[in-house]
C-alpha positions in Angstrom: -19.2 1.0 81.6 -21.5 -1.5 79.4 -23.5 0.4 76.5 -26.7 0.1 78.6 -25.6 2.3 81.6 -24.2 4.6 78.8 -27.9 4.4 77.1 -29.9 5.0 80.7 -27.0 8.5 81.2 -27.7 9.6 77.9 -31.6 9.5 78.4 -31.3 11.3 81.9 -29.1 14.1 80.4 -31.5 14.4 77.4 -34.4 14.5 80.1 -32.7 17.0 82.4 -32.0 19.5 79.1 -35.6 18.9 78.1 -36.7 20.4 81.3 -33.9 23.0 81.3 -35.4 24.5 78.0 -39.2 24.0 79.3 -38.1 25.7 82.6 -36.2 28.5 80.3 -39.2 28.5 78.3 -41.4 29.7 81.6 -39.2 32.3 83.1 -39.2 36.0 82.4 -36.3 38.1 82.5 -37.1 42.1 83.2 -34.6 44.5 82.8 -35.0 48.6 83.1 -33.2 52.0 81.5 -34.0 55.1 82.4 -35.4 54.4 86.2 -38.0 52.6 84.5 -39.5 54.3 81.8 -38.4 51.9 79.3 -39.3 48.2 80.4 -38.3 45.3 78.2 -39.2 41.6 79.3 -37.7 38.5 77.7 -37.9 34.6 78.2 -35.2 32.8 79.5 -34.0 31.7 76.2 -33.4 35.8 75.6 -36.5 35.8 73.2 -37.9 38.9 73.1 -41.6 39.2 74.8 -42.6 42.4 75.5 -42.1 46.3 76.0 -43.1 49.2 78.1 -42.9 52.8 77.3 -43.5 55.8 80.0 -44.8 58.5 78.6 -41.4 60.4 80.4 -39.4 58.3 77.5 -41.3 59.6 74.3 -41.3 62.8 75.8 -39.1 64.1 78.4 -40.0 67.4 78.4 -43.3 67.0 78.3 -44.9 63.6 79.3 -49.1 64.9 79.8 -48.4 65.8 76.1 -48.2 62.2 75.1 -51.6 60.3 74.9 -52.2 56.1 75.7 -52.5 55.8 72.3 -49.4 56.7 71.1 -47.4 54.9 74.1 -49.4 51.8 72.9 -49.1 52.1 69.5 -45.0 52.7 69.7 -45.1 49.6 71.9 -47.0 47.6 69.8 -44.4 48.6 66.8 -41.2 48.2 68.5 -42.4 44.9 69.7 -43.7 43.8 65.8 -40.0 44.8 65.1 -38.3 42.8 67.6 -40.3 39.7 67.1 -39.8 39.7 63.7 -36.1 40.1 63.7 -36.1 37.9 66.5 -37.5 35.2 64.0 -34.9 36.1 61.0 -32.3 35.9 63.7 -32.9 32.3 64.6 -33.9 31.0 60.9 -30.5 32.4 59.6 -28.8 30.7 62.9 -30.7 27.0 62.0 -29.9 27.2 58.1 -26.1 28.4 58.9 -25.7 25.2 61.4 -27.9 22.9 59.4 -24.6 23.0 56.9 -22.6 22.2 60.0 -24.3 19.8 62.3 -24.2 16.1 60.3 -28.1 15.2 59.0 -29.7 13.1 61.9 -28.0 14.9 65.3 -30.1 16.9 67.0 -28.3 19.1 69.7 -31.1 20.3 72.3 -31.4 24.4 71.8 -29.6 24.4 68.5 -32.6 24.4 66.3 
């Protein structure tokens, strides 16, 4: 194989990842506990996007007891939380394999 076939297959596989991690990017994984009172939705890359709270979770015994408010304001906490844990999470990841990976390569989803 001459180096420009190599070149042209090496182009197409760094095309086909590119639209691998935009496709990724775009999709939205839901997954349930508790017959649905807790919802959690991610994105394909298992990034964190979102959660849902029935009033049935914060309060089993006694969901009409529980206000929007507070549903809302525990899901807007728990999902501060997650992001920002999310984010140290993949910062400590990148400066852990930026000591690995040689200065110049760039691996698609790595960083």
């Amino acid at each position: 194989m001459n180096l420009a076939n190599m070149m042209k297959q090496a182009q197409q596989v760094q095309k086909r990842l590119q639209d691998a991690q935009a496709e990724l990017n775009n999709t939205e994984i839901k997954a349930e506990a508790a017959n649905g009172a807790v919802s959690v939705i991610c994105d394909g890359h298992g990034k964190f996007k979102s959660i849902k709270l029935s009033k049935q979770a914060i309060n089993s015994e006694n969901p009409d007891s529980v206000d929007n408010e507070t549903v809302e304001m525990l899901e807007d906490l728990i999902t501060s939380a997650m992001k920002q844990a999310t984010s140290d999470a993949q910062k400590k990841m990148q400066d852990k394999m930026k000591g690995i990976v040689p200065a110049g390569i760039n691996i698609p989803g790595l960083f």
